[in-house]
N, C-alpha and C positions, 0 to 999 in steps of 0.2 A: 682400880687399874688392873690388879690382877685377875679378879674378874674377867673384865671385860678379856681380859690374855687368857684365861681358859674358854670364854665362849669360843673365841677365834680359831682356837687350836681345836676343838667338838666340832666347829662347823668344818673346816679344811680335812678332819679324820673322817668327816661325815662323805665330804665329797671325794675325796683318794675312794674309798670304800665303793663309794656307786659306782665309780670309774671301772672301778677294779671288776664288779658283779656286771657292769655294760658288755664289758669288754668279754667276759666268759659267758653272756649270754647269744653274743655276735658270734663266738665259735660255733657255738650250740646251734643255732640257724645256722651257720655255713656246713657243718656235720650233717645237717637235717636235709638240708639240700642236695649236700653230695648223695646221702643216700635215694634221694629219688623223693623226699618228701613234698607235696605242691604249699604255693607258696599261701593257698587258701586255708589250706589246712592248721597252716604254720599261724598266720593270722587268726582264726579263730580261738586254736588256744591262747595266743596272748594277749585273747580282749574275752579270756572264762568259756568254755566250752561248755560247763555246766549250764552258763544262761540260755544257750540252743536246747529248745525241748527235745525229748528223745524221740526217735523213730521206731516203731514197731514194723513188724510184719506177723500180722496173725497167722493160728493153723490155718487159717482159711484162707489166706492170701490178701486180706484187707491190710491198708497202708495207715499207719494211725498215729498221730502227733499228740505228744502226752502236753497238751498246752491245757491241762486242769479238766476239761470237758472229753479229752479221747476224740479228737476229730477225725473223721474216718478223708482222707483225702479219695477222692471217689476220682477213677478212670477208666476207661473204656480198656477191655482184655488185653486191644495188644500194644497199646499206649503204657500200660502198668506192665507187661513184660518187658519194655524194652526199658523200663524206670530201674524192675528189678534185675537188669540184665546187668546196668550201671551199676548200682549199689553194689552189687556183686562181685565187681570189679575196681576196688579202690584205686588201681595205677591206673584206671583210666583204658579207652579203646581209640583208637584210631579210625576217623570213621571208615578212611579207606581199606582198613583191612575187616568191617564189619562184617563182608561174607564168610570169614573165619569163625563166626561166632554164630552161622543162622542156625545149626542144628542146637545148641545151644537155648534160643528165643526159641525156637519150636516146641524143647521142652517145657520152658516154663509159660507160654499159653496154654499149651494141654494142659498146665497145674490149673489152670484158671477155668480153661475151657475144657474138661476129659474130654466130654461127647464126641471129638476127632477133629481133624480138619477137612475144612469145607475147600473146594478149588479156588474160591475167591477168599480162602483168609491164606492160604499156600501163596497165592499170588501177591497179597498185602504184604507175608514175612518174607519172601523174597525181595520188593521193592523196598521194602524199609534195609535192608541190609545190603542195597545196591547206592552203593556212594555216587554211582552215577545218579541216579533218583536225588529228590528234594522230600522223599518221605519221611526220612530222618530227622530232617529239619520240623516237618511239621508238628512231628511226636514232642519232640523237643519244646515246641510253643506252647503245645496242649499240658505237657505235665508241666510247665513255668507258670501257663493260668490254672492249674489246677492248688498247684502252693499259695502263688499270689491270693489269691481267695480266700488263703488262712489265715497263714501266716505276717508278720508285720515286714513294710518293707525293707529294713534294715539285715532281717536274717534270712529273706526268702533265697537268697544267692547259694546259700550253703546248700540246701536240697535240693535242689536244680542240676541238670547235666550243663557244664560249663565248659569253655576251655579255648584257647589261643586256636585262630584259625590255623588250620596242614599240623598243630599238634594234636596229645591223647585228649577226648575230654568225659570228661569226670564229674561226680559225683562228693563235691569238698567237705562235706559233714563229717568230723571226725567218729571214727566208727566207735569209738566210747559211746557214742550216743545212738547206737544204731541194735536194738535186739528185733534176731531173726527167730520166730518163734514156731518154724515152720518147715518144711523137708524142700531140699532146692538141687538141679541136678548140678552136676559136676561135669567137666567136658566131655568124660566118659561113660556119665548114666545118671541116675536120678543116685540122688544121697540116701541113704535108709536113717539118718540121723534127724534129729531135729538140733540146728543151730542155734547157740545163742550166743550173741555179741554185746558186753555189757561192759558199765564200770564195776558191775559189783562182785 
């Protein structure tokens, strides 16, 4: 009998106890939140961040999933610009204020592409950063089948630009998992830095 009256009393300290660590990690997400943290983000680390492979960005601009083999995810210049444009931007963009950002995308094709621009690629980074335009959207398709083709479908959502229509959308990979291993411009010029974004 007395037994059996300390299991009871180990089980019910066991449960006061979770209640108690629920309950402070409900704060912890409301805190995360107030700060501006998305709620994809929030969700990944609480199902291990570490299990999402890492992202690279080589010096050379290749896009690379540490999924054991270094899968190069392969896109078209300015498909991978407007990828790296995202990633670059954890809070996310609004696509309507996207002409905010073309001189931005302009730099980082010329990373991809120096030899200059052509009149018809000027005219492609102009419509992709024209909310009125659907080219946005199509970029958007192309780098989603370019993951899907790797990645498993369970975590293809995390590398993808995502995001609630008329809000920011984003880029949800928590950037622990994200090294830039590369020079990337800043709003006001090319970086002279080479970034890196890691756990370690």
């Amino acid at each position: 009998m007395e037994t059996q009256m300390r299991e009871l009393v180990k089980e019910e300290l066991k449960h006061f106890h979770c209640s108690i660590l629920l309950d402070e990690v409900r704060e912890k997400v409301r805190k995360l939140k107030a700060y501006g943290v998305q709620d994809a983000e929030i969700d990944a680390v609480m199902h291990d961040e570490e299990l999402l492979p890492r992202l690279t960005v080589t010096k050379d601009y290749k896009v690379v999933i540490a999924d054991g083999h270094h899968t190069e995810v392969v896109m078209e210049p300015l498909v991978k610009a407007v990828y790296l444009l995202f990633l670059k931007h954890p809070e996310g963009i609004v696509l309507k204020c996207l002409s905010d950002y073309r001189e931005e995308l302009t730099q980082l094709y010329l990373l991809l592409r120096p030899a200059g621009l052509t009149d018809r690629v000027r005219k492609s980074i102009e419509d992709v950063t024209d909310s009125t335009q659907n080219s946005i959207n199509e970029k958007c398709t192309r780098i989603r089948k370019a993951f899907a083709g790797i990645l498993p479908q369970g975590i293809t959502r995390y590398y993808v630009i995502a995001g609630k229509r008329g809000e920011a959308k984003y880029i949800s990979l928590p950037r622990v998992n994200v090294v830039w291993a590369c020079q990337l411009p800043s709003s006001q010029g090319l970086s002279s830095e080479i970034i890196s974004e890691s756990g370690e």
